[in-house]
N, C-alpha and C positions, 0 to 999 in steps of 0.2 A: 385424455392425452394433453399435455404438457406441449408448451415452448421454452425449448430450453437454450441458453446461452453457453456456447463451452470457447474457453479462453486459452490459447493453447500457444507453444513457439513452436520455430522450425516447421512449420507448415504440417504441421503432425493432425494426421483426422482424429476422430472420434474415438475410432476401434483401436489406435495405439494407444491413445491416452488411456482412455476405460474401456476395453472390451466388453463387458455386458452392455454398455450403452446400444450399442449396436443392434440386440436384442429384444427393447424394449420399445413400446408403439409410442413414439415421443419425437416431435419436432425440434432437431438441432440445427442452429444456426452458428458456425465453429468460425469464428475470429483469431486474430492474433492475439495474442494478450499484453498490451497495449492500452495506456491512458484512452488515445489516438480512436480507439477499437467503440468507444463507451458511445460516441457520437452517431454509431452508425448502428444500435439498437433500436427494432421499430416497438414490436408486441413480443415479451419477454416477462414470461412468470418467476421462473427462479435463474441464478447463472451459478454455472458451474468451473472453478480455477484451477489448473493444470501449475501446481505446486511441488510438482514432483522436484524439481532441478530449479534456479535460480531464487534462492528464497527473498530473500532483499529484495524483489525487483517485485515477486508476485506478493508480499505481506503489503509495500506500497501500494499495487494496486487493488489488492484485499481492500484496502482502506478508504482509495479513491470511488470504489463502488460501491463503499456504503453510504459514504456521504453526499455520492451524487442519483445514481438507482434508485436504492433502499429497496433493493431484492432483496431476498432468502439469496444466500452464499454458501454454496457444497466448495468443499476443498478436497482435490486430489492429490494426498499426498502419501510418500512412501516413509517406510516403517521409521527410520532413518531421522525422521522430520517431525517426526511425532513430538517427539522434546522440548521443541521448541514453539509449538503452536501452545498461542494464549489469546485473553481477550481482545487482543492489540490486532487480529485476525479480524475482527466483529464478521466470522465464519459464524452460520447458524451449524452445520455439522461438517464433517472432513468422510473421507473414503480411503479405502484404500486401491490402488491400482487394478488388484489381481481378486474385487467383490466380484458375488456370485449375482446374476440378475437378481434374483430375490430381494436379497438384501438393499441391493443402490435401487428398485421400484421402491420398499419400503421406504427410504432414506430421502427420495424424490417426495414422497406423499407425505411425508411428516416436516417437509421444508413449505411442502406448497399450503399447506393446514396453518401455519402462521401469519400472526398479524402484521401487515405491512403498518411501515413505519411514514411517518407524516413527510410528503415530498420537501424535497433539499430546496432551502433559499435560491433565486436565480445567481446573486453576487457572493464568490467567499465573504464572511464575516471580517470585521477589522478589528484588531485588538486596540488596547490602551496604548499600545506604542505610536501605532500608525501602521504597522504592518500589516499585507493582506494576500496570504499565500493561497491561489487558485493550485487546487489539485488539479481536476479538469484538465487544464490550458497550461499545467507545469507553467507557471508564470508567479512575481511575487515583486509586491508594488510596495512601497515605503514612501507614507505622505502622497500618492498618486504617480509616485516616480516608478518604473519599471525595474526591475534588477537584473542587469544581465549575465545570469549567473548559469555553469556550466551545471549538468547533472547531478553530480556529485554534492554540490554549492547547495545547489536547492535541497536536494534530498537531506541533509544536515541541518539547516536551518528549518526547515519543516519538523524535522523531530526536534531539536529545543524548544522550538516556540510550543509544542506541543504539551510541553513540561514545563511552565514557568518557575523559576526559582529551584527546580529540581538539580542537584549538581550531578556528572556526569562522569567519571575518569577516560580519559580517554581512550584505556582497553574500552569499554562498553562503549563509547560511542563508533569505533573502529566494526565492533562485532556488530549491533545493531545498521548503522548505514552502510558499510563495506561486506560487510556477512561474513561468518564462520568460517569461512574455503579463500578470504583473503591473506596472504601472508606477508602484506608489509608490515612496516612497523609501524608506531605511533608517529611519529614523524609527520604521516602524511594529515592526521589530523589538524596540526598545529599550523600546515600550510594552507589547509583550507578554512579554518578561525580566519587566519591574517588576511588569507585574499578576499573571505566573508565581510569582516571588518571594514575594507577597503575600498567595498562596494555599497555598503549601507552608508558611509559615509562621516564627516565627523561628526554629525549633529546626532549620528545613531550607531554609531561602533559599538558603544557603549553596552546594547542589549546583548551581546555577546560576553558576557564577564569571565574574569577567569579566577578559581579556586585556588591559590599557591600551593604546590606539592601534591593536587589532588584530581582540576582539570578542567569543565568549564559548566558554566549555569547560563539559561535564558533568563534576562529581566523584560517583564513585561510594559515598564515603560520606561520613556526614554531621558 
């Protein structure tokens, strides 16, 4: 028997998310799914992501619980979503909503049979700029300064810095931080570059570059 972690919105149990869970002789402990949620894990072998609906939000914290956990990560996602899961998930496997117990026992036992990975630094990492984005704590310090930046803000600058020198068009950076089901336009990127820029400051605007005609790139120093 297993402790398992299930990550889930809307206050939704276990048996809406995965009905076969319900079936299976396995300690769940069912959180919100939530950065916030990560802090109040005690004994937790593998966790499990309710993927189904808000992808942006749960690929972030895909991400956040690898670099701070370093669980085995099942993903519940539907058919729909398939498309779009890649390594950027660091998911050890995905499920589908409507498994048969069989299969998600299997899929449990082949997560829990992996090598755990070497526990996360207490401090985010700081790069050659100065920057030092805290998943965790959704917080991001330049030079030791705090940035006070709205969701959005952080979530953007989290993925360039992730890319250094990578360039970006602003469709893709739209579809990636805003996700597939958003339908402004480019626009709204260009507003949060400026307001990004304006927050780092003029001694570090600059990591924010922009491509003419094309859209924008992270330098990694400053």
């Amino acid at each position: 028997m297993a402790n398992l972690l299930l990550l889930t919105n809307n206050g939704q149990s276990e048996t809406e998310v995965l009905p076969a869970l319900e079936l299976l002789l396995h300690q769940i402990q069912c959180l919100p799914a939530q950065t916030q949620s990560l802090s109040q894990v005690s004994e937790c072998d593998a966790v499990i992501l309710d993927a189904r609906t808000e992808l942006v939000a749960a690929r972030s914290l895909a991400q956040v619980i690898h670099s701070t956990l370093k669980l085995p990560l099942l993903l519940v996602a539907s058919e729909g979503a398939l498309s779009i899961l890649n390594s950027e998930w660091h998911a050890a496997d995905f499920i589908l909503p409507t498994a048969v117990p069989a299969e998600l026992e299997a899929r449990i036992r082949l997560l829990l049979s992996a090598v755990p990975e070497p526990a996360a630094p207490a401090e985010a990492p700081q790069n050659r700029s100065g920057l030092r984005i805290d998943e965790l704590s959704y917080t991001a310090k330049i030079d030791q300064r705090i940035l006070d930046l709205t969701y959005k803000e952080f979530e953007l600058l989290k993925y360039l810095s992730q890319f250094p020198g990578r360039v970006f068009t602003r469709e893709q950076l739209l579809h990636e931080v805003w996700g597939y089901d958003y339908y402004g336009g480019t626009r709204t990127v260009d507003v949060h570059v400026r307001r990004l820029r304006a927050k780092l400051g003029t001694d570090h605007e600059q990591l924010i570059g922009t491509v003419r005609n094309v859209g924008y790139r992270f330098h990694n120093e400053a």
